[in-house]
C-alpha positions as MATLAB code, in Angstrom:
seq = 'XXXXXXXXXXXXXXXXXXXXXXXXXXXXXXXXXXXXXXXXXXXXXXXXXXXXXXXXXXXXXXXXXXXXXXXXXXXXXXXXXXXXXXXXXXXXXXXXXXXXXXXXXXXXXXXXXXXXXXXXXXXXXXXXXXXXXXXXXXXXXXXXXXXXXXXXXXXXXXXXXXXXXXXXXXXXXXXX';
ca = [
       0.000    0.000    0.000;
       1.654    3.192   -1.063;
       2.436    5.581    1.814;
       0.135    8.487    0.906;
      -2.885    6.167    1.164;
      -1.769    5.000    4.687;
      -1.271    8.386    5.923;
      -4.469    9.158    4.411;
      -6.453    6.678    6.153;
      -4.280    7.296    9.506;
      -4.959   11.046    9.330;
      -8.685    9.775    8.550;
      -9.406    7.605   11.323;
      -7.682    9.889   14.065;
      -9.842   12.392   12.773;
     -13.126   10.642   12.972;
     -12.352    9.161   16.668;
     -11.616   12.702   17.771;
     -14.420   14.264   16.424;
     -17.023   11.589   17.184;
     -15.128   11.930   21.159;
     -15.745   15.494   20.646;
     -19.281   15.313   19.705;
     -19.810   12.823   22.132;
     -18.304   14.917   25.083;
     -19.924   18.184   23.906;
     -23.073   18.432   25.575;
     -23.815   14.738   27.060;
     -27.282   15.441   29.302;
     -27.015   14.953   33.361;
     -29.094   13.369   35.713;
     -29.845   16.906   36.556;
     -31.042   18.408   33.155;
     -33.106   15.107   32.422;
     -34.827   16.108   36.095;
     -34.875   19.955   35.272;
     -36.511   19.345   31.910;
     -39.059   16.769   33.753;
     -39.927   19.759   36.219;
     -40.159   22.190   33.648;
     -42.850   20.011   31.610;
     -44.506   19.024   35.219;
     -44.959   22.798   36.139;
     -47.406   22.933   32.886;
     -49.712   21.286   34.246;
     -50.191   23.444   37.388;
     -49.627   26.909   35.706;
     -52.916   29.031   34.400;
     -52.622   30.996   31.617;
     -54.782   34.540   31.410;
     -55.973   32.929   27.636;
     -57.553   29.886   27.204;
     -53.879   28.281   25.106;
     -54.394   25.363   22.546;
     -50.412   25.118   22.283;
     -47.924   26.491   24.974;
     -44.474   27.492   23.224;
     -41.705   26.600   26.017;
     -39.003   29.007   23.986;
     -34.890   28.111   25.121;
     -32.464   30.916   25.529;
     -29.472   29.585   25.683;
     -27.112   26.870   25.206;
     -26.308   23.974   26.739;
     -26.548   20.413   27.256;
     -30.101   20.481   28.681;
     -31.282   21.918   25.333;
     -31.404   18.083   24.100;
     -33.756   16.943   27.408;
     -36.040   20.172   27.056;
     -36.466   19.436   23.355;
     -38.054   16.113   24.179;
     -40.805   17.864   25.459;
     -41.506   18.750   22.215;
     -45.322   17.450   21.016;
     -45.973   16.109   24.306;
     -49.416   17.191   25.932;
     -50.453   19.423   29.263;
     -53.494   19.317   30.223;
     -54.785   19.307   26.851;
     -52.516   21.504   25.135;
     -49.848   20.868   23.111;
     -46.302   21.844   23.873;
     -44.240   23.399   21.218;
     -40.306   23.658   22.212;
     -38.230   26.196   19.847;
     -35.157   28.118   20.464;
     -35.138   31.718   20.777;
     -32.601   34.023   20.541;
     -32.663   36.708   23.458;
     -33.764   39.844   21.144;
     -36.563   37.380   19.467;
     -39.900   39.322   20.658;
     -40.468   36.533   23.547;
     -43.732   38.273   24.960;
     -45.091   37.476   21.648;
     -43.561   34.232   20.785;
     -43.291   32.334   24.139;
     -46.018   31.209   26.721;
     -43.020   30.016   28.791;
     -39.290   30.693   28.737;
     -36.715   28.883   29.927;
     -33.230   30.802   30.396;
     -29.887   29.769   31.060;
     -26.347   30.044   30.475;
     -26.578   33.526   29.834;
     -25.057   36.427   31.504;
     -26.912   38.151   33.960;
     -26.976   42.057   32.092;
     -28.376   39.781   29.579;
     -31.173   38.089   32.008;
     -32.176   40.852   33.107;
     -33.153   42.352   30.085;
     -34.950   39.340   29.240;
     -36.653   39.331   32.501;
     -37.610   43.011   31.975;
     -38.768   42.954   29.199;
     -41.325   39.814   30.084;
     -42.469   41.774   33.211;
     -46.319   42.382   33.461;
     -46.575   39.600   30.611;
     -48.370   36.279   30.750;
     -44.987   34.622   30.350;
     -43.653   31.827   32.417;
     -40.354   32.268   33.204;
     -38.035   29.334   34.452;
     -34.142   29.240   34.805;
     -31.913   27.459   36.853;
     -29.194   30.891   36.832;
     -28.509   31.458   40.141;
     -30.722   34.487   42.061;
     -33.158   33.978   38.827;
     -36.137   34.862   40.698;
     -34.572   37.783   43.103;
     -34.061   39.475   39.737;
     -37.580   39.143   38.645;
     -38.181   35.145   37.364;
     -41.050   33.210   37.927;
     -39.897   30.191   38.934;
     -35.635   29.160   39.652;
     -34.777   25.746   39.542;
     -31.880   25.391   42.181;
     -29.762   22.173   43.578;
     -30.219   21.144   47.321;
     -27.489   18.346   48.012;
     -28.571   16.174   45.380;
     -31.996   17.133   44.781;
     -33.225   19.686   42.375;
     -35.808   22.128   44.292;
     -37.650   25.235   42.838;
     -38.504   28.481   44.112;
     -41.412   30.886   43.226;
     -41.649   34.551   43.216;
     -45.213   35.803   44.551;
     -44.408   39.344   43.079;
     -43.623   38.218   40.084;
     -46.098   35.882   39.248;
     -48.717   38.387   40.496;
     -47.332   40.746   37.582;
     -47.182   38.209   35.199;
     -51.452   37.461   35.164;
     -50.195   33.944   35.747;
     -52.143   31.928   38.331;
     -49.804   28.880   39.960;
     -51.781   26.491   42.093;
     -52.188   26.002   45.762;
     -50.469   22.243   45.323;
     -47.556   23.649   43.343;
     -46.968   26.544   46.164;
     -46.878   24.354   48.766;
     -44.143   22.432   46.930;
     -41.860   25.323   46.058;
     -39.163   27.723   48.689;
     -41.700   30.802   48.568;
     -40.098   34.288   47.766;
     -42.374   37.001   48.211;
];
């Protein structure tokens, strides 16, 4: 076999095992995303929207490896309606696009804007960003040894038009 065809299939095969390693390590899901996406489809079912919804749009902001578990939510059904799951870019119009958001992996100047922009709107907001609801979120997912707990904001779900059940409340660290 002449030389140039074994360093071509050398240079080949190193090049596919690193890549398919790199793909593989890029974004592999945790136990914790696969339990933050499960929350985030559970707390559909015990959120009331202003509207009457046929479809709830859950829209992403940002990037990360829980993008993969919250897209599995995709076409699955909440009491009724069906859930559409997109990604958004932060400057998308998200009041008008997104019955619920959830944000992470973004800076906080950047949250903030998000979350300001969503205030006194029917939106849902979820993030697991640390503070996410002292800043004006709905609802922050947060880690508790092992377990992943939530917290609720009274003020801003009051704001939002958004009603959250009794059930759910009693569930959730309370932040007034």
């Amino acid at each position: 076999m002449p030389i140039l065809k074994r360093t071509y299939i050398a240079l080949t095969v190193i090049l596919l095992t690193f890549f398919s390693a790199s793909l593989l390590a890029a974004n592999p899901a945790t136990k914790a995303d696969k339990v933050k996406a499960a929350i985030v489809y559970k707390l559909t079912k015990f959120i009331t929207w202003p509207e009457k919804k046929q479809t709830l749009a859950l829209c992403i902001i940002g990037s990360g490896s829980i993008n993969n578990e919250l897209l599995k939510i995709n076409h699955k059904f909440s009491m009724g309606r069906r859930i559409s799951v997109t990604h958004k870019k932060y400057t998308a119009p998200l009041e008008k696009l997104c019955d619920l958001t959830f944000i992470h992996n973004t800076d906080t100047q950047t949250m903030v804007g998000i979350l300001h922009r969503l205030q006194n709107k029917p939106v849902l907001t979820i993030s697991d960003n640390a503070n996410f609801t002292s800043q004006g979120g709905i609802i922050g997912l947060f880690r508790t040894g092992s377990k992943i707990r939530f917290a609720i904001s009274q003020s801003a779900t009051k704001n939002s038009g958004l009603s959250i059940s009794n059930q759910l409340m009693g569930l959730a660290k309370v932040i007034k």
